[in-house]
C-alpha positions as CSV (number, residue, x, y, z in Angstrom):
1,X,-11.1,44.5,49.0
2,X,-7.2,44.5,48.7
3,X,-7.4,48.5,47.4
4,X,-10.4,49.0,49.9
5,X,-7.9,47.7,53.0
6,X,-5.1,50.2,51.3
7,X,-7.6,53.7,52.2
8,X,-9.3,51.9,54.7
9,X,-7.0,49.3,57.2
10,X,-8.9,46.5,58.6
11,X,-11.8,47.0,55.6
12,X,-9.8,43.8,53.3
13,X,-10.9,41.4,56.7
14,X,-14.5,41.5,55.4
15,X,-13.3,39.5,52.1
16,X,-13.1,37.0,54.6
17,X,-16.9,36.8,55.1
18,X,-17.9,38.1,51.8
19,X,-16.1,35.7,49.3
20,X,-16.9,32.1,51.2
21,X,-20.9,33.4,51.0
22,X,-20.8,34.2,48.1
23,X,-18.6,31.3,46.5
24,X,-20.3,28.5,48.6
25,X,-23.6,30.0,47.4
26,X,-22.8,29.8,44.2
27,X,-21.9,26.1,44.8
28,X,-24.8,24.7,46.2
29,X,-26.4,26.2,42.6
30,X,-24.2,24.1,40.9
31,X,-24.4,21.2,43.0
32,X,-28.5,21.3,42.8
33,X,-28.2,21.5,39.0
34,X,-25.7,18.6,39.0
35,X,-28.1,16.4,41.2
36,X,-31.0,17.1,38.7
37,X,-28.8,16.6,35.5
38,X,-27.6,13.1,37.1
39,X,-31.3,12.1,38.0
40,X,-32.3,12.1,34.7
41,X,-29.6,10.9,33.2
42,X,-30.2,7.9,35.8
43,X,-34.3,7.9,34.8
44,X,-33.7,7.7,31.1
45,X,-30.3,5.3,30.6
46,X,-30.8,3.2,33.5
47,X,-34.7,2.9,33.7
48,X,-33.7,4.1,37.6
49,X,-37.1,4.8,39.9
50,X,-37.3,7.8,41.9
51,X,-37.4,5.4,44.8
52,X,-34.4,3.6,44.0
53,X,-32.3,7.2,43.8
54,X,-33.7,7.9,46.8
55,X,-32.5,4.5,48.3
56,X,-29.4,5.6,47.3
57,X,-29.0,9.0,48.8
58,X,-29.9,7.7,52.1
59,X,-27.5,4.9,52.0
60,X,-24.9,7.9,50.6
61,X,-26.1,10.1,53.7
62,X,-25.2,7.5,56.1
63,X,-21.9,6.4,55.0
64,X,-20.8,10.2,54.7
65,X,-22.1,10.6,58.3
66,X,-22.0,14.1,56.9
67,X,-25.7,16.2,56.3
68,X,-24.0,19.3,54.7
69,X,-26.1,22.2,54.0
70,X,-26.3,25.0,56.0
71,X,-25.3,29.0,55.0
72,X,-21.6,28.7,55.0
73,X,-21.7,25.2,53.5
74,X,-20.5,24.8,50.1
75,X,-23.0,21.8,49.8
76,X,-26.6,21.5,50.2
77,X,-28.1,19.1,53.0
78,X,-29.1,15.6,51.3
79,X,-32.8,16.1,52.7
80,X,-32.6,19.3,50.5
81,X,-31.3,17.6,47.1
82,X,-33.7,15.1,47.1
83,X,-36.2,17.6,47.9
84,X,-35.3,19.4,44.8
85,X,-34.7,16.1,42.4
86,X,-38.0,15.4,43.3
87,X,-40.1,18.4,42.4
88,X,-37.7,18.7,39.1
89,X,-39.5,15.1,37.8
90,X,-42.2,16.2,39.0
91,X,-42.6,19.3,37.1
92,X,-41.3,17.5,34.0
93,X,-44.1,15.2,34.2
C-alpha cells in the first residue's frame, strides 16, 4: 500500500481497512483452533465433560462482561467457540 499511496495519494488509507480484516480474520482461525486443541487436551488429561467446559465458558463470559466476535473482532463470540468445541467432539466421536 505504501508504493500504491506513492502513484496514487490517498490509496495507502485503505491499508487501514484492509490489514485489521484480514489480520483479525486470521485470528479468530487461530483462536477456534486453540479452543479445540485446549478441549481435548481438557477431555483426555482431566477426564473434563463437555458440560463442565461449558460451565466454564459461561462463567468466563460473564466475568469478561465482554462477548467478542463480530467482523472487525480479533476474537470470536463465546456462543460461537463453544459452538465450534462442540461439533469438533462430536465429529470425533
Amino acid at each position: 500500500m505504501l508504493v500504491a499511496n506513492y502513484f496514487i495519494p490517498g490509496v495507502g488509507y485503505l491499508d487501514l481497512i484492509i490489514n485489521p480484516t484480514v489480520t483479525n480474520n486470521y485470528s479468530k482461525v487461530q483462536e477456534y483452533e486453540a479452543d479445540k486443541m485446549a478441549s481435548e487436551f481438557c477431555l483426555k488429561c482431566f477426564n473434563m465433560t463437555m458440560e463442565k467446559q461449558s460451565e466454564i465458558m459461561q462463567k468466563l463470559k460473564e466475568t469478561t462482561k465482554v462477548d467478542g466476535g463480530g467482523f472487525w473482532a480479533d476474537h470470536p463470540a463465546w456462543d460461537d467457540r463453544m459452538n465450534n468445541i462442540k461439533s469438533n467432539l462430536n465429529n470425533k466421536n
